[in-house]
C-alpha positions as CSV (number, residue, x, y, z in Angstrom):
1,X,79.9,-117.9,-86.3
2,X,81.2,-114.5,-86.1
3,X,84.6,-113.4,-88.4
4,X,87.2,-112.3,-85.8
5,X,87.0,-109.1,-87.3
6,X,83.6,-108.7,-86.4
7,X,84.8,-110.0,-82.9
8,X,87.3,-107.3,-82.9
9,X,85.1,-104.1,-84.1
10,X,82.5,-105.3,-81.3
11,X,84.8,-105.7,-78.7
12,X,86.7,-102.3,-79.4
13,X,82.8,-101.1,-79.2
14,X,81.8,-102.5,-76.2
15,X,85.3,-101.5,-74.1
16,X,84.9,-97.7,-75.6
17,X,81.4,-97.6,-73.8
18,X,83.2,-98.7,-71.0
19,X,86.0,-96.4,-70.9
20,X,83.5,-93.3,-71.6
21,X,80.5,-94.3,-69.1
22,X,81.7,-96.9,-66.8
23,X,78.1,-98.9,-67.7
24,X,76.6,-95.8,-65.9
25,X,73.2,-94.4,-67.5
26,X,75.6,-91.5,-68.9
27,X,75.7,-88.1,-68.8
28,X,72.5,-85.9,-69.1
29,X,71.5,-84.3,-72.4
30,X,71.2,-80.4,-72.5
31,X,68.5,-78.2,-74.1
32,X,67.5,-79.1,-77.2
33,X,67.6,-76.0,-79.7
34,X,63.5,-75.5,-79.7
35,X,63.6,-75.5,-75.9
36,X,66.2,-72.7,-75.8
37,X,63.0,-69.9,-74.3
38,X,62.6,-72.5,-71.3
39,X,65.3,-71.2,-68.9
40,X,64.8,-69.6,-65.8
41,X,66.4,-66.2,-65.9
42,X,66.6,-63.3,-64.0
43,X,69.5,-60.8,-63.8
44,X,72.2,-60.1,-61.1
45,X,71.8,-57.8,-58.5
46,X,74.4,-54.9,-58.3
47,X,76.2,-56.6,-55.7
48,X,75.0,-60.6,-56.2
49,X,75.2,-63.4,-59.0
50,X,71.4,-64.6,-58.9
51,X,71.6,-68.3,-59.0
52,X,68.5,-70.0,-59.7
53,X,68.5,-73.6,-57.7
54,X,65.9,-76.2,-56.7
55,X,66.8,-77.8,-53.5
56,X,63.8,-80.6,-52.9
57,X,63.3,-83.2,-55.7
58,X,63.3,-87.0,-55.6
59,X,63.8,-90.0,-57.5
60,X,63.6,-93.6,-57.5
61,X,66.3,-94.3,-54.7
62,X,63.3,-93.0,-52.6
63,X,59.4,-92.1,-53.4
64,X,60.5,-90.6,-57.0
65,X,59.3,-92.0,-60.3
66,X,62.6,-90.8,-62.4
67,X,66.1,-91.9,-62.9
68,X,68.3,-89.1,-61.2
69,X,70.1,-88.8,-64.6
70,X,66.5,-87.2,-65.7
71,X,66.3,-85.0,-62.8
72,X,69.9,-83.3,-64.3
73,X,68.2,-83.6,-67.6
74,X,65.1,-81.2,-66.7
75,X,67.6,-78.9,-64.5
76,X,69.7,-78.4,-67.6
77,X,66.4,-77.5,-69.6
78,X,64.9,-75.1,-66.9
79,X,68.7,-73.0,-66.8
80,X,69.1,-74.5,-62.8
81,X,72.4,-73.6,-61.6
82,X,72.3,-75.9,-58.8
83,X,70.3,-78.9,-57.7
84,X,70.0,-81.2,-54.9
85,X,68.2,-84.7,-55.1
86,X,66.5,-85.4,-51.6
87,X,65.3,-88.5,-51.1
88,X,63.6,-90.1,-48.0
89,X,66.2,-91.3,-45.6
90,X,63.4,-93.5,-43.6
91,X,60.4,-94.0,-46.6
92,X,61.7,-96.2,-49.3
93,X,58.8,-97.2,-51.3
94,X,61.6,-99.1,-54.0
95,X,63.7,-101.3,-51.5
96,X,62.3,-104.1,-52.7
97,X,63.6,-103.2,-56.6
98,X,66.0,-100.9,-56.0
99,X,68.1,-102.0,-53.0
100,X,71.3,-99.2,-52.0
101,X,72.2,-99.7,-48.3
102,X,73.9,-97.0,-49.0
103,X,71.8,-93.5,-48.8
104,X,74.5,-91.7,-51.0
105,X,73.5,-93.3,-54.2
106,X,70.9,-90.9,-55.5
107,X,73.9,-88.5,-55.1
108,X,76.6,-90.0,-56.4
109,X,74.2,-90.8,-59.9
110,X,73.4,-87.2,-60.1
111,X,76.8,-86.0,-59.8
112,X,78.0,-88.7,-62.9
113,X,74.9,-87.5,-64.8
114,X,76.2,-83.8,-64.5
115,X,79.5,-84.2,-65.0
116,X,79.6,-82.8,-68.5
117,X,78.0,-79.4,-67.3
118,X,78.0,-76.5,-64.8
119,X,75.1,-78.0,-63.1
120,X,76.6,-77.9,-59.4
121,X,74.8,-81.3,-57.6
122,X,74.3,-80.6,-53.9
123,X,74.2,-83.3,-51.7
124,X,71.2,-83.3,-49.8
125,X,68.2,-86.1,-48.2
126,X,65.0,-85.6,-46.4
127,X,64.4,-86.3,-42.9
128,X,61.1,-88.2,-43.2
129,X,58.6,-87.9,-39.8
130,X,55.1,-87.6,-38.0
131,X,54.0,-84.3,-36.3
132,X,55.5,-82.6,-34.6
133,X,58.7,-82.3,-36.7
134,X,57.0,-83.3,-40.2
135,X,59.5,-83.3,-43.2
136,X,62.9,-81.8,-43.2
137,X,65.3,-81.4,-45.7
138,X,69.4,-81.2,-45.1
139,X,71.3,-79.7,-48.1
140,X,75.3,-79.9,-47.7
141,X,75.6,-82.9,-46.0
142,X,78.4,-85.2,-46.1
143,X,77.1,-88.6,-45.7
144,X,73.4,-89.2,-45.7
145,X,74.1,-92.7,-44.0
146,X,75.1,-91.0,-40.8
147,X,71.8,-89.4,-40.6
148,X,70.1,-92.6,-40.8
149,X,69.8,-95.2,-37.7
150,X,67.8,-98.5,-38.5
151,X,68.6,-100.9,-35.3
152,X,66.4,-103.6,-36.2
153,X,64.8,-103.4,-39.6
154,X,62.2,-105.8,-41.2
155,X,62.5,-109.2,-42.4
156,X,60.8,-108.8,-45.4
157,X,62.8,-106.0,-48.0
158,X,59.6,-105.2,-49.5
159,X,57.9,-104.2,-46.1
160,X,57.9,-100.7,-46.5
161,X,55.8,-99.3,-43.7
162,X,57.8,-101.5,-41.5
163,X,61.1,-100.2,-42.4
164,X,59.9,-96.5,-41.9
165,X,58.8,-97.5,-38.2
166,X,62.3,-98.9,-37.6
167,X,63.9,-96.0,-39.3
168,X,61.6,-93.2,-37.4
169,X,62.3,-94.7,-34.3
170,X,65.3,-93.4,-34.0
171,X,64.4,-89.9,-32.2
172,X,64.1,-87.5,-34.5
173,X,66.3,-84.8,-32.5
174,X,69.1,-87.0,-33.3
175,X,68.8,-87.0,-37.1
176,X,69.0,-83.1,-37.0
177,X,71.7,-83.1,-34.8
178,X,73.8,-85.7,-37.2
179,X,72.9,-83.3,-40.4
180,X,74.0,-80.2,-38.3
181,X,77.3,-81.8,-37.1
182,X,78.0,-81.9,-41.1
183,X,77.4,-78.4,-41.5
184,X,74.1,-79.0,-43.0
185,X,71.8,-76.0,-44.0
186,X,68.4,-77.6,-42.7
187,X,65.0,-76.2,-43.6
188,X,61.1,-77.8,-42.8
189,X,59.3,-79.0,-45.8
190,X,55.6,-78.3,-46.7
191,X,54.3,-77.3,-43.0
192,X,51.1,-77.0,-44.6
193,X,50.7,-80.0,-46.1
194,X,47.3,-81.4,-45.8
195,X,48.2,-84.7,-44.6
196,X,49.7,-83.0,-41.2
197,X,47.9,-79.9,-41.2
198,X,44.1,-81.2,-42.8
199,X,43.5,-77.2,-42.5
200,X,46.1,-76.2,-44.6
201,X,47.8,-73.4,-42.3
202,X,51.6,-73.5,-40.9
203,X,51.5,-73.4,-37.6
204,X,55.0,-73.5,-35.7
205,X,55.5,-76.2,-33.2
206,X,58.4,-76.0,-30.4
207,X,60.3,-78.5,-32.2
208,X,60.5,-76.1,-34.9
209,X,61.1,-73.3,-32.5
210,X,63.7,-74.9,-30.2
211,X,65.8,-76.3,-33.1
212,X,65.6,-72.1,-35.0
213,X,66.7,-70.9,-31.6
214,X,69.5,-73.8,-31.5
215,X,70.9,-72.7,-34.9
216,X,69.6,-76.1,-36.2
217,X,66.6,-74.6,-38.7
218,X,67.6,-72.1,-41.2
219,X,64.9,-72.1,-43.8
220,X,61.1,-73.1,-44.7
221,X,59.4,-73.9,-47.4
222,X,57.2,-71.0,-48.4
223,X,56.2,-72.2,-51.9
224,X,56.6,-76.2,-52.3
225,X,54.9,-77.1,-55.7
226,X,51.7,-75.9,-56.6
227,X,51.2,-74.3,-53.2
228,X,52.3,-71.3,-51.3
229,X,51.5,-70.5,-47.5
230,X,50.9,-67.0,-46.5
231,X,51.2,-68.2,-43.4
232,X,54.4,-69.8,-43.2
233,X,55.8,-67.1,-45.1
234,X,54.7,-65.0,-41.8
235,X,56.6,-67.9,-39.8
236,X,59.8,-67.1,-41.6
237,X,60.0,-63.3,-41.4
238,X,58.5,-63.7,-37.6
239,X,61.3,-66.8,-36.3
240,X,64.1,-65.2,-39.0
241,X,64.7,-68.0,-41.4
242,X,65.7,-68.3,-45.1
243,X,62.0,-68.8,-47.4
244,X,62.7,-71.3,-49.9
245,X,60.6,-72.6,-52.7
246,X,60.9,-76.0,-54.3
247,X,59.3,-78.1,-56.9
248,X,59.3,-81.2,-54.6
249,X,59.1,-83.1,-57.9
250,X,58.7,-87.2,-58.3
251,X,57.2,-87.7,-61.8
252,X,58.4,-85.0,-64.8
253,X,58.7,-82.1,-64.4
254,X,57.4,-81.5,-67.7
255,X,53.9,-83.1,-66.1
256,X,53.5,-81.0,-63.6
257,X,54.7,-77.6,-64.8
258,X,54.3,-77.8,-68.3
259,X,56.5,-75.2,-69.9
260,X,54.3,-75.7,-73.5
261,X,51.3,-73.9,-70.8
262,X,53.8,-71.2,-69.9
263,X,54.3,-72.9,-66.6
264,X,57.4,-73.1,-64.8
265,X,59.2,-75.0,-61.5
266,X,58.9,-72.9,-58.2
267,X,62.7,-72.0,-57.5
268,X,65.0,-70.3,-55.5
269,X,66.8,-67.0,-56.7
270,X,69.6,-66.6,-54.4
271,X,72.3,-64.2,-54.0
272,X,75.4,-65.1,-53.9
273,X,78.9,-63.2,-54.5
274,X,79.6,-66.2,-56.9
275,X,78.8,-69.3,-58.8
276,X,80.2,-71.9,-56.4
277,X,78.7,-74.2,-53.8
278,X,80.2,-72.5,-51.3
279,X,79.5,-69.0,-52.2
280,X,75.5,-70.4,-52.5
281,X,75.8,-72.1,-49.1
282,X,76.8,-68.8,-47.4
283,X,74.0,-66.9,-49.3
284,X,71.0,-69.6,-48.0
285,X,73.0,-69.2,-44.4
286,X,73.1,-65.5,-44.8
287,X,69.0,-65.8,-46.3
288,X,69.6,-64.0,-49.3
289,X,67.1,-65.6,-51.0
290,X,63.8,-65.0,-53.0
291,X,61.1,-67.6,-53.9
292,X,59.8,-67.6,-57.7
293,X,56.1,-69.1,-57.8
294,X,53.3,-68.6,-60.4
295,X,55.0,-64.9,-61.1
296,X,54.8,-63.8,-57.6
297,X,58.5,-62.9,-56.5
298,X,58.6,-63.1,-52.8
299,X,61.5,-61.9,-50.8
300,X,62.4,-60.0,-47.9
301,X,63.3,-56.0,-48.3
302,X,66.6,-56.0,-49.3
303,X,67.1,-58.7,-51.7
304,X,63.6,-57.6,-53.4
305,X,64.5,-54.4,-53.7
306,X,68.0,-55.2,-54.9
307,X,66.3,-58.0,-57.8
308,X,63.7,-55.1,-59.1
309,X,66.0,-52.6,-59.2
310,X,68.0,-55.1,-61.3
311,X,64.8,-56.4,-63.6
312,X,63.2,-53.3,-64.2
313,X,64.5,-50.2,-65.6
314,X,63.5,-47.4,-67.9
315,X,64.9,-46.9,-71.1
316,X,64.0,-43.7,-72.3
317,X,61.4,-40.4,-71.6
318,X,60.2,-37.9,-73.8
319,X,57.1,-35.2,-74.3
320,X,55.4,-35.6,-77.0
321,X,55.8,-32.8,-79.3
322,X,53.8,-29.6,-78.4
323,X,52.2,-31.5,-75.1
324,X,53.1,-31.9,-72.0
325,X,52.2,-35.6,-72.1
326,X,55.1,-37.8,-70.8
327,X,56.2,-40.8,-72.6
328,X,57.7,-43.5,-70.7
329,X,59.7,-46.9,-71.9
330,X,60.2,-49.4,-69.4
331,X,62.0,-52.9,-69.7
332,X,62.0,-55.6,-68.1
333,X,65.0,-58.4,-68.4
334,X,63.2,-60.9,-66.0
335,X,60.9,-63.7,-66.5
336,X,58.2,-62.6,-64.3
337,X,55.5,-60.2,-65.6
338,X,55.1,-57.5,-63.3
339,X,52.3,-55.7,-62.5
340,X,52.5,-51.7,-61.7
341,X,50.4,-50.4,-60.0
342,X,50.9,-46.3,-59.7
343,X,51.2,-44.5,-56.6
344,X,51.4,-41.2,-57.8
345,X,48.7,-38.2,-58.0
346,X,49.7,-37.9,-61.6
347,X,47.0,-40.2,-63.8
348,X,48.0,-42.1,-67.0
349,X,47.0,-41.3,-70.6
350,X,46.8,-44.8,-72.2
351,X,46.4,-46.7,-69.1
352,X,44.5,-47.2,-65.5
353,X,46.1,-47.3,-62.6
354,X,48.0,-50.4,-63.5
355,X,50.6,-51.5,-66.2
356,X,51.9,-54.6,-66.9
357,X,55.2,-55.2,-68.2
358,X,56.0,-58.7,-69.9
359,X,59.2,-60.6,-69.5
360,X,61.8,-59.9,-71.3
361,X,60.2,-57.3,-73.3
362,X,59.6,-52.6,-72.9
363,X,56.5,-51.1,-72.3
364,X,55.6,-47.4,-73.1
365,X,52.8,-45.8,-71.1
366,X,51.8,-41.9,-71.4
367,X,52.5,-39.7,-67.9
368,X,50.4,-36.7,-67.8
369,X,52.1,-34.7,-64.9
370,X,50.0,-31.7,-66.4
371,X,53.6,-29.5,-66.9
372,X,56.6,-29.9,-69.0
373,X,59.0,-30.8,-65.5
374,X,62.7,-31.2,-66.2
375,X,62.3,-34.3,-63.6
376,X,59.1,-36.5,-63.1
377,X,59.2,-38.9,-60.3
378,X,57.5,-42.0,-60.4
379,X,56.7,-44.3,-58.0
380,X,54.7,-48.2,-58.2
381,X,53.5,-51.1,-56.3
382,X,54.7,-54.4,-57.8
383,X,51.4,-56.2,-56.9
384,X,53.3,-59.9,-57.9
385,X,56.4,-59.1,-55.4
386,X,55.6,-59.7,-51.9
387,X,57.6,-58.7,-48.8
388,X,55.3,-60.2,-46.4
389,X,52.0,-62.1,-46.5
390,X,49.5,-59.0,-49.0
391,X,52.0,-56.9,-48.7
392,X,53.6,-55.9,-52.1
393,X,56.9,-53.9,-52.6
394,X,57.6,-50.7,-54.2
395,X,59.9,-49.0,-56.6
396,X,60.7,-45.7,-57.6
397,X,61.9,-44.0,-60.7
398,X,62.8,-40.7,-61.3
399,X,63.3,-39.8,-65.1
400,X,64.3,-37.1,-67.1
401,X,63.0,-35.9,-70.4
């Protein structure tokens, strides 16, 4: 038998727990202090906070293999400063083991995992369908169970094709119209997935076109894990919606972007005047965003433009004595490597035509522009940034000795 004082210790034990959790799974831990070179980081723009956010991942309330609590665990590690936790309104491969009739769970574990940090939690689900409207994601909703309609759903809770052909019954239309009456910022998921398009190439449907022109489709996925689409980067500068990239994540992300191999989650960098949900749900309405995916930086003119000016700038130029040979230091304070490629007539002493100039670190290269000028104009390619489909941006220097 126990002493009461051993009762009492245990008791005090068990209703602290209580009091601090709530028997929740807690709060998510941080970065531990060897992972502290994993963050995402890029700089501000002169006139935006760059906010680095991942708005398509899953757990186990729908096809995901995680806990959300680990979800806000990885987020904290990669430096996110906002995440949304999507799952399948209408594929629930987990009903029979992890029954929530109500589709706001997944959301309202992330947020109690995040509490303890600036992580912002967005609330968001996936609109789950056949052609022609495929996948679509709904990020600032405010109840997921409105964009849901299940009339008459299997008998057995374990039937889980049969519950998606109740769930997609309901017309499709009518699920975008219910996440758009919330304000929802709605983009289309993966439209070159192979298991709609066996090809691999985005093509736009008139679903897709009908609900842009409505003001119902703001975004599509450009980069969606391990893939990027030339061609529906084309469809977004072409129809005028936001590109987003996503991780689309259901095991670790650990597994399938190892940071150990120098790998890293596809993100969004977007520009917002603030850190706040509201200040990044103007900027996604506004498509102030670029995608970040295997070191290509994609992004239309003004906010590529705007993030190299802010990532790349040159520290210091001098001739080297009795020459008229031009050293320049560049630096770069972003995680992307970026490869130069000069435009110029004027050839390098040290290099080719290209230089590449590593995260988070300078590079000198020697400019022969054959005179001692009081002004040398330079002027690149940045063969990893991409303003449309092979199409790389430029940026110009102008330095003084």
């Amino acid at each position: 038998m126990y002493k009461p004082t051993v009762l009492i210790v245990l008791a005090g034990l068990i209703a602290s727990i209580h009091a601090s959790s709530g028997w929740s799974h807690d709060q998510a831990s941080p970065a531990p202090h060897n992972d502290r070179d994993r963050p995402i980081v890029f700089p501000d723009t002169a006139q935006y906070k760059t906010l680095v956010v991942d708005l398509h991942t899953h757990s186990v309330f729908s096809d995901g293999h995680v806990w959300p609590k680990i979800r806000v665990s990885e987020a904290l590690r990669d430096g996110l400063d906002a995440l949304a936790v999507t799952e399948h309104l209408e594929y629930q491969p987990h009903l029979a083991d992890i029954p929530h009739p109500d589709r706001n769970r997944a959301y309202a574990a992330t947020v109690d995992a995040a509490q303890d940090s600036d992580l912002m939690i967005i609330a968001g689900t996936e609109i789950t369908r056949g052609d022609p409207a495929g996948h679509i994601n709904a990020v600032f909703i405010q109840d997921a169970n409105k964009i849901l309609n299940v009339t008459e759903p299997p008998e057995d809770p374990g039937d889980v094709r049969g519950y998606y052909e109740a769930a997609a019954a309901w017309p499709v239309e009518n699920a975008v119209d219910a996440a758009h009456a919330q304000g929802a910022f709605i983009f289309w998921n993966h439209p070159y997935w192979t298991a709609q398009a066996p090809d691999g190439i985005a093509r736009i449907t008139e679903f897709h076109k009908r609900a842009a022109r409505a003001g119902k489709l703001h975004g599509i996925e450009i980069a969606n894990g391990q893939d990027y689409s030339a061609e529906a980067h084309a469809i977004a500068l072409k129809h005028d919606l936001a590109m987003i990239g996503v991780s689309d994540v259901h095991d670790l992300i650990d597994w399938d972007y190892p940071p150990q191999a120098g790998q890293h989650r596809p993100v969004n960098l977007v520009l917002a005047t603030e850190k706040s949900p509201e200040a990044l749900k103007q900027a996604l309405f506004e498509r102030r965003t670029l995608v970040w995916f295997r070191n290509l930086l994609i992004g239309r003119q003004a906010e590529l433009d705007a993030m190299l000016q802010a990532a790349l700038r040159i520290d210091n130029a001098a001739y080297r004595p009795n020459t008229q040979v031009l050293d320049v230091t560049i630096r770069n304070t972003s995680d992307a490597s970026f490869t130069l490629r000069n435009l110029t007539k004027m050839t390098f002493m040290d290099h080719g035509q290209d230089i590449i100039v590593p995260p988070h670190q300078t590079l000198t290269f020697a400019v022969k522009p054959g005179r001692n000028a009081t002004s040398v104009d330079l002027k690149f390619s940045v063969e990893n940034a991409l303003l449309a489909p092979r199409k790389a941006a430029t940026i110009a220097f102008t330095v003084s000795p």
